[in-house]
N, CA and C of each residue as an Amber inpcrd file, in Angstrom:
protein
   192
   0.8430000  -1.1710000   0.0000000   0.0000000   0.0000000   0.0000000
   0.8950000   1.2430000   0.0000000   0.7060000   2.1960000  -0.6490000
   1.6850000   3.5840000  -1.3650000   0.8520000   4.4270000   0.0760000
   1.9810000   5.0480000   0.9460000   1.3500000   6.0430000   1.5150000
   0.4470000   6.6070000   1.6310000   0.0490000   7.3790000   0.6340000
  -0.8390000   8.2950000   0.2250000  -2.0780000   7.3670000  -0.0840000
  -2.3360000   6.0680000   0.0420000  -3.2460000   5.4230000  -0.1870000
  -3.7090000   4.8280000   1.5060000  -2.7720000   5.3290000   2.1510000
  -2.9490000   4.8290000   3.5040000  -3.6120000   5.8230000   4.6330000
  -3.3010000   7.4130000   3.8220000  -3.9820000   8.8920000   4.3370000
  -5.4450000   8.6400000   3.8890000  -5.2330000   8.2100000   2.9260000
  -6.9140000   7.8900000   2.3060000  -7.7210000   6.9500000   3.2000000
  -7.4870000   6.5950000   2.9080000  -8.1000000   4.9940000   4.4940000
  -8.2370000   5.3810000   5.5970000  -7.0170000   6.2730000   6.5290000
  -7.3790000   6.6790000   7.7470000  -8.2460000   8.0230000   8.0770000
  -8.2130000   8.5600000   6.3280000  -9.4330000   9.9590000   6.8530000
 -10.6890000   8.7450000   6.5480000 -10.9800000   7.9600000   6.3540000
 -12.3820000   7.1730000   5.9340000 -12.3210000   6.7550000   7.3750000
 -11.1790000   5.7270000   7.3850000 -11.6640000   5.5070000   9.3560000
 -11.9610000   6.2900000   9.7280000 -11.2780000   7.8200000  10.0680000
 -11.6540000   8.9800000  10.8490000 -12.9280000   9.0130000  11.2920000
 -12.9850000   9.3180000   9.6290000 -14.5630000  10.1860000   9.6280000
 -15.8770000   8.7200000   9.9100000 -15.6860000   8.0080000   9.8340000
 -16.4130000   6.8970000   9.8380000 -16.6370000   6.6470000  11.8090000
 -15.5500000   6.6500000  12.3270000 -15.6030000   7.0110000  13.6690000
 -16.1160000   7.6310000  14.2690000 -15.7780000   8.7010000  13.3520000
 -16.4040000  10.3000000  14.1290000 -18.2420000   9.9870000  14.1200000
 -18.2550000   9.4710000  12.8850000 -20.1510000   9.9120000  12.4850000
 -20.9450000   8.5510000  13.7140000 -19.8230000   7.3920000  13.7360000
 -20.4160000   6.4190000  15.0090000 -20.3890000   7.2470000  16.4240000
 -19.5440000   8.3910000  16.5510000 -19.4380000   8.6100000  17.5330000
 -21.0080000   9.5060000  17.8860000 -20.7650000  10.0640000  16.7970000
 -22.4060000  11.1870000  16.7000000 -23.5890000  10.3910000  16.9810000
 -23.4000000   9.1580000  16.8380000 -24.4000000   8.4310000  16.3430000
 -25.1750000   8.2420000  17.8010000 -24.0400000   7.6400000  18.8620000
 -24.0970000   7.1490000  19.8720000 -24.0180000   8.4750000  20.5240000
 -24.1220000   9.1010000  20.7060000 -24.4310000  10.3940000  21.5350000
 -25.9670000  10.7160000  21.4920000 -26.7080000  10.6920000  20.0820000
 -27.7340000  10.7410000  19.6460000 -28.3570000   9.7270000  20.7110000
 -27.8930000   8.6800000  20.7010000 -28.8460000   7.7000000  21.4190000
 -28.7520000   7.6510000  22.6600000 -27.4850000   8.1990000  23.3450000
 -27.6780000   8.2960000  25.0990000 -28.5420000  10.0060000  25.2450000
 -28.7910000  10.7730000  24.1170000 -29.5630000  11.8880000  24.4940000
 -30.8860000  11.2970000  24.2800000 -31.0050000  10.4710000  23.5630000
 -32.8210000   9.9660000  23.0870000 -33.1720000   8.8800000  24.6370000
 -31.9500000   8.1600000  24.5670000 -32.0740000   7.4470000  25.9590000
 -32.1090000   8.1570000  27.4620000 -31.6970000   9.5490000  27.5160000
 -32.2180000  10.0920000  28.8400000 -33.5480000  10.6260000  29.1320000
 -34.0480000  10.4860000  27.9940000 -35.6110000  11.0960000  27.7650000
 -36.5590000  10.3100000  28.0320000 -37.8400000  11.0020000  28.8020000
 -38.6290000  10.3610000  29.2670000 -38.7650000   9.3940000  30.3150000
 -39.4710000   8.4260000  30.2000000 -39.3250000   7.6430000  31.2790000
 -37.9560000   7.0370000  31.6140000 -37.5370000   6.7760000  32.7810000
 -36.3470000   5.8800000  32.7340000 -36.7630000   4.5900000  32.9780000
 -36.5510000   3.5970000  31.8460000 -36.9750000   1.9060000  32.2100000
 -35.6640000   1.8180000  32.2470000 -35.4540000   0.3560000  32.9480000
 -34.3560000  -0.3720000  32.9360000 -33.7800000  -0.7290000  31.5360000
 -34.7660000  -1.1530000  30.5630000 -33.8180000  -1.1820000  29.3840000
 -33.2560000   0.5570000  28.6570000 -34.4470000   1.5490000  28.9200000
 -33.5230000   2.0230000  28.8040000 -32.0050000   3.0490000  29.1820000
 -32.1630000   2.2090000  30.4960000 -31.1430000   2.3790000  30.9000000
 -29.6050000   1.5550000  30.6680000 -30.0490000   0.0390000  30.3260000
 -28.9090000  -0.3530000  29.8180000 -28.2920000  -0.1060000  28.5530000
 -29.3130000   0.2880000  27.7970000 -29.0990000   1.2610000  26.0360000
 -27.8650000   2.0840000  26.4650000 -28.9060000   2.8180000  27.3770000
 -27.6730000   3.8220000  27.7370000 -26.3220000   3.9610000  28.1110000
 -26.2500000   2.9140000  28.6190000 -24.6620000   2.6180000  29.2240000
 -23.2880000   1.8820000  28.3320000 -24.6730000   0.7050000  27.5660000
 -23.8300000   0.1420000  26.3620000 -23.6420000   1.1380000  25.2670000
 -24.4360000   2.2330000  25.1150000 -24.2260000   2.9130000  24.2260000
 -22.5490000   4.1070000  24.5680000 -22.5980000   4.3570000  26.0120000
 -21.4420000   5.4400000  26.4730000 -19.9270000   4.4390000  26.6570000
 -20.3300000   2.9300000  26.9160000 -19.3240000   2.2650000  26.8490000
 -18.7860000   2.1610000  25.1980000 -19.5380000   2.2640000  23.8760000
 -19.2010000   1.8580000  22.9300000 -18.5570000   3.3680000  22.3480000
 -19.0740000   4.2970000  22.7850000 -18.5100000   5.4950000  22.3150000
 -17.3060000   6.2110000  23.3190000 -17.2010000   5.7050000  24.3120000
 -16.1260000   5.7370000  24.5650000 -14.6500000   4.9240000  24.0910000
 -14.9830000   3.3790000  23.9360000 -14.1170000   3.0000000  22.8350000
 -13.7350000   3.5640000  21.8360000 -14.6780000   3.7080000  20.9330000
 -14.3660000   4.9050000  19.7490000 -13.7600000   5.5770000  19.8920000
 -13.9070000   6.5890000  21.0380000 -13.1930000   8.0790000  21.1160000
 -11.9430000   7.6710000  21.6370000 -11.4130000   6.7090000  22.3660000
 -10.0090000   6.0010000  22.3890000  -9.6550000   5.5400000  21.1180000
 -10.0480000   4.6860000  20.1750000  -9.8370000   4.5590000  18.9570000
  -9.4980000   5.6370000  18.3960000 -10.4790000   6.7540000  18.0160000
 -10.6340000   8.0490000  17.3700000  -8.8090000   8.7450000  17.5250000
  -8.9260000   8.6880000  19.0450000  -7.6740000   9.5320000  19.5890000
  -6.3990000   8.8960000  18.8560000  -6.0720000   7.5720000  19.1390000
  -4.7470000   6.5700000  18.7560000  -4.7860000   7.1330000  16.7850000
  -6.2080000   6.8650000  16.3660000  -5.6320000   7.2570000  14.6350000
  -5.5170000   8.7110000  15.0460000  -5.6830000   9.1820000  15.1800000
  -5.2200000  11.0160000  14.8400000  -3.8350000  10.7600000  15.1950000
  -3.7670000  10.2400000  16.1690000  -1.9970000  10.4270000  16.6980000
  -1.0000000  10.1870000  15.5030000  -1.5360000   9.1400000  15.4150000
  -0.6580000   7.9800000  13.9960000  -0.4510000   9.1570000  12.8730000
């Protein structure tokens, strides 16, 4: 793989990260709303655990 084919790939990861990250924010704001049930409270948590991965992910490619 030629460098410059490898900048290409990691702005697609990037941005592909980034928009999961939006994604899951969306859903712990839809998940604090309204009633609180237990499920959706576990939405909620699996959802801040998965976007926190990401945003550790997110961080390590920018570094690179």
């Amino acid at each position: 793989m030629k460098p410059h084919d490898r900048q290409v790939h990691k702005k697609k990861d990037v941005s592909a990260i980034e928009a999961d990250v939006a994604y899951f924010g969306a859903r712990i704001a839809f998940a604090e709303r309204g009633e609180q049930t237990v499920y959706k409270q576990a939405q909620r948590k699996a959802c801040e655990a998965l976007s926190r991965a990401l945003q550790a992910k997110l961080e390590r490619l920018r570094r690179e």
